[in-house]
C-alpha positions as CSV (number, residue, x, y, z in Angstrom):
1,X,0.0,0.0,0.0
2,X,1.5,3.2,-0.9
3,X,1.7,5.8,1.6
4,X,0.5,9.0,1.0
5,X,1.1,10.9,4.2
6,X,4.1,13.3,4.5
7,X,7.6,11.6,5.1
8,X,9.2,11.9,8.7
9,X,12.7,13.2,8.4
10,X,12.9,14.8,12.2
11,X,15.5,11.7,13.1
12,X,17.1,11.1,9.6
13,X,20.4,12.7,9.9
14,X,21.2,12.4,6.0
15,X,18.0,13.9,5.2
16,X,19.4,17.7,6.7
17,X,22.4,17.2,5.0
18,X,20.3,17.2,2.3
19,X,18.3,20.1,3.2
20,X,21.2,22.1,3.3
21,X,22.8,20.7,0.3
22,X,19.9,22.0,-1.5
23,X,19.5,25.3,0.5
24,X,22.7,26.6,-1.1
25,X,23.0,24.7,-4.6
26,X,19.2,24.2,-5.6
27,X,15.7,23.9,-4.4
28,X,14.2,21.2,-2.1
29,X,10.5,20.3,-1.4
30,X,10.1,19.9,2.6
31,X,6.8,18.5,3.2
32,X,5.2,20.4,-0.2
33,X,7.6,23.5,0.9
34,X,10.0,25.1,-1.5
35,X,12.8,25.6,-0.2
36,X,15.4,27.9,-1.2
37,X,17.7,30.5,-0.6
38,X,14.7,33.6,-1.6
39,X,12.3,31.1,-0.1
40,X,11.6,32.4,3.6
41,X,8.7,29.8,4.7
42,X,11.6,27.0,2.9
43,X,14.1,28.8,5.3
44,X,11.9,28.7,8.5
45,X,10.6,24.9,7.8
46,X,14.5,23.7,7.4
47,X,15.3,25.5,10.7
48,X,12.5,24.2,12.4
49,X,13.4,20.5,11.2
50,X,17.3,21.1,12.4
51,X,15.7,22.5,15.8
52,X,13.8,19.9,16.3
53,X,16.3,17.8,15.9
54,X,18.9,19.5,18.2
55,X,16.2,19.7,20.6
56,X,15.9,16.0,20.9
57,X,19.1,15.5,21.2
58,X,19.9,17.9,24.2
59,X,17.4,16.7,25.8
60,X,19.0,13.2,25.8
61,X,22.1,14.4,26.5
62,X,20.4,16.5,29.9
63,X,18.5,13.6,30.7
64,X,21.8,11.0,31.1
65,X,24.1,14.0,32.4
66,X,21.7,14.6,35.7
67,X,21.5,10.9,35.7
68,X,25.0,10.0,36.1
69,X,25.7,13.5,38.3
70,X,22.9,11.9,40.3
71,X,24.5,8.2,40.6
72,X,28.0,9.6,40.5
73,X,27.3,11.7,43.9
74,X,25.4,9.2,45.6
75,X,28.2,6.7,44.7
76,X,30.9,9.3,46.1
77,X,28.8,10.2,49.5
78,X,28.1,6.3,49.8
79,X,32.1,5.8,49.3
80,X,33.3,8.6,51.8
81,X,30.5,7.5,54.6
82,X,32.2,3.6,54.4
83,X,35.4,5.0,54.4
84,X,35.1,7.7,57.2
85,X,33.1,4.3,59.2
86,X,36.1,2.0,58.6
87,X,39.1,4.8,59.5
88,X,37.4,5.9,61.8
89,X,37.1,2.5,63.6
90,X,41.0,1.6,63.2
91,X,41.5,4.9,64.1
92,X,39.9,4.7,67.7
93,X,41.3,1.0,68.2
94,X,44.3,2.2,67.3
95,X,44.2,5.1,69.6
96,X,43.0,3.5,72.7
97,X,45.9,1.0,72.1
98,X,48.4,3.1,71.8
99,X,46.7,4.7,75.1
100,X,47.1,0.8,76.9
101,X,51.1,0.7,75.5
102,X,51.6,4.0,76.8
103,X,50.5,2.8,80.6
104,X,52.2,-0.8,80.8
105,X,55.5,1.0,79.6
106,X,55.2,3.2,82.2
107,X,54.3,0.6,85.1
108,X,57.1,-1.5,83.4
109,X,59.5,0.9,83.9
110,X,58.0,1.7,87.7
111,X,58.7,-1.9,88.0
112,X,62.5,-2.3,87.0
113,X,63.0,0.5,89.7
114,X,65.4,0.0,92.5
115,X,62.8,2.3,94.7
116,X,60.0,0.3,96.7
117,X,57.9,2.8,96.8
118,X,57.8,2.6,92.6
119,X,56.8,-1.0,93.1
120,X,53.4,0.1,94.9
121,X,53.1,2.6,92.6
122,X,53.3,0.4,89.3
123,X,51.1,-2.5,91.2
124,X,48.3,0.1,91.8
125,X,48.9,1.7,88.2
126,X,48.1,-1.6,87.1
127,X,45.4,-2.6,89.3
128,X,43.4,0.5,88.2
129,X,43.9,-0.4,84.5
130,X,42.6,-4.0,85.3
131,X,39.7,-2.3,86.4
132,X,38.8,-0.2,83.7
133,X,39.3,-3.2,81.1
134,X,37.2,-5.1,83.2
135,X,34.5,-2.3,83.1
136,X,34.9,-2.0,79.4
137,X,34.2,-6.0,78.9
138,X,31.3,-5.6,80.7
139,X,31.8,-7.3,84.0
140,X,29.0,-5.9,86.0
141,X,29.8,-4.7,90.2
142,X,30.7,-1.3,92.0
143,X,34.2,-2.5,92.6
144,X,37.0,-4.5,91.0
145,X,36.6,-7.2,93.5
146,X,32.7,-7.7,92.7
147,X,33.7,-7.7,88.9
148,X,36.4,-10.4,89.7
149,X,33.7,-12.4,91.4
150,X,31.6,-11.6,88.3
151,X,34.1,-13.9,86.3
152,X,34.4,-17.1,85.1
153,X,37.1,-19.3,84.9
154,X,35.6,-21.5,82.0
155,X,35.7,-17.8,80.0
156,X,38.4,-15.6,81.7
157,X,41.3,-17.8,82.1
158,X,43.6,-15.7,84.0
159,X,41.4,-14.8,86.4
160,X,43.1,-16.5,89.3
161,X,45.9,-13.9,87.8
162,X,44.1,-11.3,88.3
163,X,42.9,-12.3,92.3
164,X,46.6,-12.4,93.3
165,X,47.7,-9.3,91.7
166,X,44.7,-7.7,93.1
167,X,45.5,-9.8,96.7
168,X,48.5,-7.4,96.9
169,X,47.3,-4.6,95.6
170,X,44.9,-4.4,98.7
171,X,47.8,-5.1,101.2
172,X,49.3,-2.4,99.8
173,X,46.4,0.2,100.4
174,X,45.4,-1.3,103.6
175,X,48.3,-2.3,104.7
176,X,50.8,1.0,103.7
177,X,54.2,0.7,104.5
178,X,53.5,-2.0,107.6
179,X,53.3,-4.3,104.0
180,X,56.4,-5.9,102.9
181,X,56.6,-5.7,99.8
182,X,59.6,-7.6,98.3
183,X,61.7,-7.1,94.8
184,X,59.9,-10.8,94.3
185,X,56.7,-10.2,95.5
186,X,56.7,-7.0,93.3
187,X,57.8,-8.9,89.7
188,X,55.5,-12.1,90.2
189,X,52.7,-9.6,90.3
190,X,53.4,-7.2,87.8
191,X,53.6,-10.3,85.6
192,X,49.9,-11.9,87.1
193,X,48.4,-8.2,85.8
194,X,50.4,-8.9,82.4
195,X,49.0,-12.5,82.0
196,X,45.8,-10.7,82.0
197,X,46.3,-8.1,79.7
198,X,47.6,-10.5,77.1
199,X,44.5,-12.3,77.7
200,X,42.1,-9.2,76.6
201,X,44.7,-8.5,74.4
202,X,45.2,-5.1,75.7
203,X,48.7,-5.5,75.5
């Protein structure tokens, strides 16, 4: 069947080629149009035809530009968040390591003093950080000795460790200077507080 409708030319790159082809050298018929270079309703059909077709295709171009601005951002905020999450965790169990170094070197080098009174010193130093890891592992009680009694063996393994050390940490403060503490008495429990540590990996 032979159609007798007007031929679409709006997507047919070749076919404006041709328009303009014929615009300078010659005459074209656009849609029963003259068109030629003294024919002004020729002229304003062939630019409507080339608009039209511009039009379409900026509009495609628009369309995928906010498209991948849109997926490109969300991508990049999606990226920084998972970054900023994972740094920021390193960073923090980094720090508070670092923090735990910092102490045990200093109650390390309390301990390799030749001064008594820097053995008490490094066994309370100690005793106080046993408490606060104990408080952070969530071992409930008002004082260290509840959270001790909070423990169990099956799942804290050094905790028999951790009642010595603590045993003579409690002479100490009860006790003062009436307490005897010895160069021996002083290492074996600086080394009970370090079996725990090691154990909650503080150290």
């Amino acid at each position: 069947m032979e159609n007798s409708g007007p031929a679409v030319h709006f997507i047919n790159v070749e076919y404006f080629f041709r328009l303009l082809y014929d615009l300078i050298f010659g005459t074209h018929t656009v849609s029963g149009v003259n068109v030629s270079v003294g024919n002004v309703s020729g002229l304003v059909t062939l630019a409507g035809q080339i608009w039209l077709l511009v039009s379409i295709i900026s509009w495609i171009a628009v369309f995928a530009a906010c498209w991948a601005i849109i997926y490109y951002t969300t991508r990049y905020w999606q990226v920084l968040a998972e970054d900023d999450e994972r740094y920021k965790t390193v960073s923090a169990e980094q720090e508070h390591r670092e923090t735990e170094q910092s102490r045990w070197t200093y109650i390390k080098q309390l301990i390799e003093s030749a001064q008594q009174s820097d053995w008490r010193q490094a066994i309370i130093e100690a005793d106080i950080m046993l408490d606060e890891i104990l408080i952070r592992h969530g071992y409930p009680g008002e004082t260290l000795g509840e959270r001790l009694k909070a423990g169990n063996p099956a799942r804290f393994m050094t905790l028999n460790n951790a009642w010595e050390a603590h045993k003579v940490r409690n002479d100490i403060a009860h006790q003062g200077s009436a307490f005897q503490l010895t160069n021996h008495i002083a290492y074996r429990t600086i080394q009970n507080y370090e079996a725990v540590f090691r154990e909650f990996n503080e150290i």
